[in-house]
N, C-alpha and C positions, 0 to 999 in steps of 0.2 A: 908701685902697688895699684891694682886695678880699682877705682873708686865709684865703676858706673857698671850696671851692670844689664843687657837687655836681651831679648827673645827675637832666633831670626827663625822664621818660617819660609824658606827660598827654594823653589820650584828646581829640581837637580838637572832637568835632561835638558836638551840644545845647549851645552854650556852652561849651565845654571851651578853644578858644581864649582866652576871654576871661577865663578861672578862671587859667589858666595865664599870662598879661600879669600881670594884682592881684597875684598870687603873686611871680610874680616882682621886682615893684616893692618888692615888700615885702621880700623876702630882700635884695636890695641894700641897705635904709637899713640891714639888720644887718652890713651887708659879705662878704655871701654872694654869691659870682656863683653865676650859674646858667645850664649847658648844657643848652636845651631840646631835645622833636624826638629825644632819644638813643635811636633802637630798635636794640636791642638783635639784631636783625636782620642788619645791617651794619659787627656786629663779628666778629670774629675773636679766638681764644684759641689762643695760641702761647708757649713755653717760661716759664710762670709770669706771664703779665701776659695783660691781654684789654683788645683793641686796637680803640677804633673812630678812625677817620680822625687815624689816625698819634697821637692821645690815647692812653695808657693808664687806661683806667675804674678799675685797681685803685687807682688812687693819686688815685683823690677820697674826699672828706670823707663822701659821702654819693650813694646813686643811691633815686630818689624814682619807682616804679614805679607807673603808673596807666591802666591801658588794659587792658578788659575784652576788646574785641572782636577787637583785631587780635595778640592772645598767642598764638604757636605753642609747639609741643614748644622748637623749637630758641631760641628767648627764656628758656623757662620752664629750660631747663639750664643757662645763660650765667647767669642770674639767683640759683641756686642756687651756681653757683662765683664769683660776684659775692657770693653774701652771707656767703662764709668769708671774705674780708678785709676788707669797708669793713659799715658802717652800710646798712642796707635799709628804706625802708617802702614796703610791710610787711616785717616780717623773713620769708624763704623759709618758715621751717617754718610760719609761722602759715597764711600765704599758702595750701603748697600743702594744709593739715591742711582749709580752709573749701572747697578746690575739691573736696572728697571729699564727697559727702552722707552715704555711711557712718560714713567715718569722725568727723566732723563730730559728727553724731546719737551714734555710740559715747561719743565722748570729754564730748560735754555730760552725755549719761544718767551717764556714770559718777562724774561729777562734782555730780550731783545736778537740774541744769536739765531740767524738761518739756521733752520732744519728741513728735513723735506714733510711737505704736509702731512698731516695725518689722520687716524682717527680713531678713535676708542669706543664701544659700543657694547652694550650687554649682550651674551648670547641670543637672548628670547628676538633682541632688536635688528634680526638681520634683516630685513627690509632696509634698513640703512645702508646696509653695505651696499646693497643696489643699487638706492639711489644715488651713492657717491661714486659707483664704479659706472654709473652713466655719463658722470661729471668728469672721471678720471683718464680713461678709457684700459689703465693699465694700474694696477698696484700689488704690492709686496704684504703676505701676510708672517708677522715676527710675531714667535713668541717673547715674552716680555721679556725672559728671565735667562735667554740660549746665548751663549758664546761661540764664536767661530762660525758661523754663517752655520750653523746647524736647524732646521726646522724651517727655513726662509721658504716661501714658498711665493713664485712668481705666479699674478694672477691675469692672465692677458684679455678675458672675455666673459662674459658672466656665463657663460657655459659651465666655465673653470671651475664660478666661484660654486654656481647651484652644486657642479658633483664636490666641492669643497668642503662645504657647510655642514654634510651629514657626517663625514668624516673629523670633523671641527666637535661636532655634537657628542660624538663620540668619547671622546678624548676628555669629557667632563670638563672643559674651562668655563668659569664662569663670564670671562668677557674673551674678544676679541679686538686684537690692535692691528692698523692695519698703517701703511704708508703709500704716500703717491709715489708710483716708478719715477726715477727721476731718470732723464735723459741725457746720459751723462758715456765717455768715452771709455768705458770699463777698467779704467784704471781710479786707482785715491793716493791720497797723500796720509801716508801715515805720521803724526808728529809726537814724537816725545817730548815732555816738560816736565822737570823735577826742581822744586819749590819755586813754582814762577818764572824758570827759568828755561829757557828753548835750549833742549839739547840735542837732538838730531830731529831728520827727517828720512825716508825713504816711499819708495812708489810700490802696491802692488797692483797685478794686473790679474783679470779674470781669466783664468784658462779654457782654450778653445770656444766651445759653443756658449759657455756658462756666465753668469754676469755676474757673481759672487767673486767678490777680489779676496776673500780670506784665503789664507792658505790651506787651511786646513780644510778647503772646500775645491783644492784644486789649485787656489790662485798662486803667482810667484812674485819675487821681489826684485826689485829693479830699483837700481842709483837715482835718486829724485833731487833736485835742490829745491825749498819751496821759495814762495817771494815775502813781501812780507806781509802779505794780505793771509795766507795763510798760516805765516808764524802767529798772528797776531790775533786772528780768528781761533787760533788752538790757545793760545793765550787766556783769550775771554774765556771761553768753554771752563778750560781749567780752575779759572778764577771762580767761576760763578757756580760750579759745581763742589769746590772745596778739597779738591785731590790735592796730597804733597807731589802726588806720583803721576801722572795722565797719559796715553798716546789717543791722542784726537785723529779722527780718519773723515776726513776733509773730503768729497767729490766737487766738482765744477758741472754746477746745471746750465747746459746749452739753451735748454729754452730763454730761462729766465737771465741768464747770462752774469751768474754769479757763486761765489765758492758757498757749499751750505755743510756743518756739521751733520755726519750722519749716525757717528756714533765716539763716547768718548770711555777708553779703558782703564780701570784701573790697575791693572795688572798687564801693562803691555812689557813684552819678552825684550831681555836685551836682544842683542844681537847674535847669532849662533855662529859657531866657528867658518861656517861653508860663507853664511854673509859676512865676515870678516876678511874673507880672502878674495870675495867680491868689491871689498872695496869700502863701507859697512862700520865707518872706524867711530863712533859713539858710545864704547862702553863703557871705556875709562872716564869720561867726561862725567856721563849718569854715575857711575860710583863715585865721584871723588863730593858728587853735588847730595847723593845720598849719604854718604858720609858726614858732611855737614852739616845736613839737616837733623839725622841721628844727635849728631852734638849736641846742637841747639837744642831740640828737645830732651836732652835730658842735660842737660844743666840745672842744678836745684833749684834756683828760683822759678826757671821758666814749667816743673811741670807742675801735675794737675795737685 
């Protein structure tokens, strides 16, 4: 008899199907059923309880959030008042602290992890931006809250930045965040970590003229082994940011002559079938480690 019962939300395309079957097979030999498919979309939150198809979600064991692309506002609030009564992975505050790049960058620096410099500034205060892209000679303007190298805008010369700014104005933000280019081989180290634990690595690289290593920007993946300055560097990140779940993307700054965190996910993609045949073998590992951690949390004394 199944005596645990928990909510998977799991991202279906590159293989994401087929992550989410193992997974599941597997939670059952522990007697964990599992409701897939749960978006969070198609519930409802009414007098203390949030309701998808006549289920009450508050009263599972566990809700197991994984899907990068089809997350809206209205998911990401249901998810936050889902994660004051039951079990989360990731738990909300981690979750929504890595979709911030500011704050993200803030919290690691102050915690002591390399990041590449940065700088946060109110609209009205672009005079700043100049004076720091005098100091800089090159920097990258991110929005806070974009995935996949979308919105990244390279700013090489204040020419850039002056035709940037009205366009920036535009766009209604009330701040701007900005980072020093760093000088680095257009390649990163992508690391996964599920509870603490290093579970693979891989390399991607910028395609052609572009200095964007995301994929979904063009970049491609390639066989990486890291060493352990960078195991141990995605380590801390993880640690300090609170993810069960992380892939830390590590570059090496030539200048300063040191590995620095440049961004850390909570939602990084297993591996899709094309990188499994490249070589790519850490999927099984991350399930068997998510799996565990699933247990763990929801064993009755450990949850909330």
């Amino acid at each position: 008899m199944m005596n645990r019962k928990i909510g998977m939300w799991l991202y279906q395309n590159g293989g994401g199907n087929i992550i989410e079957g193992k997974m599941i097979e597997k939670l059952k030999e522990r007697n964990i059923e599992t409701i897939p498919n749960l978006n969070l979309r198609n519930a409802i939150a009414k007098n203390g309880h949030i309701i998808y198809d006549k289920m009450k979600l508050d009263k599972l064991d566990l809700f197991f959030s994984y899907n990068a692309g089809e997350q809206t506002q209205y998911q990401m609030y249901l998810y936050k008042a889902l994660n004051r009564v039951i079990p989360m992975i990731n738990n909300y505050d981690s979750f929504e602290l890595t979709e911030d790049k500011f704050h993200t960058a803030f919290w690691l620096r102050t915690n002591g992890v390399k990041t590449a410099d940065y700088k946060l500034c109110h609209r009205d205060d672009t005079h700043h931006l100049n004076i720091i892209m005098k100091k800089w000679s090159k920097m990258v303007y991110k929005p806070t809250d974009g995935w996949g190298g979308v919105g990244l805008t390279k700013i090489e010369n204040e020419e850039t930045l002056d035709m940037l700014i009205p366009f920036l104005n535009q766009m209604d933000l009330r701040y701007f965040y900005v980072e020093k280019f760093i000088d680095y081989d257009n390649t990163d180290y992508r690391v996964d970590i599920v509870d603490g634990q290093f579970v693979g690595c891989y390399g991607r690289k910028a395609g052609g003229s572009d200095w964007r290593t995301n994929v979904t920007s063009g970049g491609s993946v390639f066989l990486r082994e890291p060493n352990d300055d960078v195991i141990n560097l995605a380590l801390k990140a993880t640690k300090i940011t609170g993810l069960d779940i992380a892939g830390v993307d590590i570059i090496y700054d030539r200048k300063k002559e040191e590995f620095i965190v440049l961004e850390v996910n909570g939602i990084p993609a297993f591996a899709t079938p094309e990188q499994e045949k490249m070589g790519l073998d850490f999927n099984d590992k991350k399930i068997d480690l998510i799996v565990d951690l699933i247990d763990r949390k929801t064993k009755k004394g450990d949850k909330k």
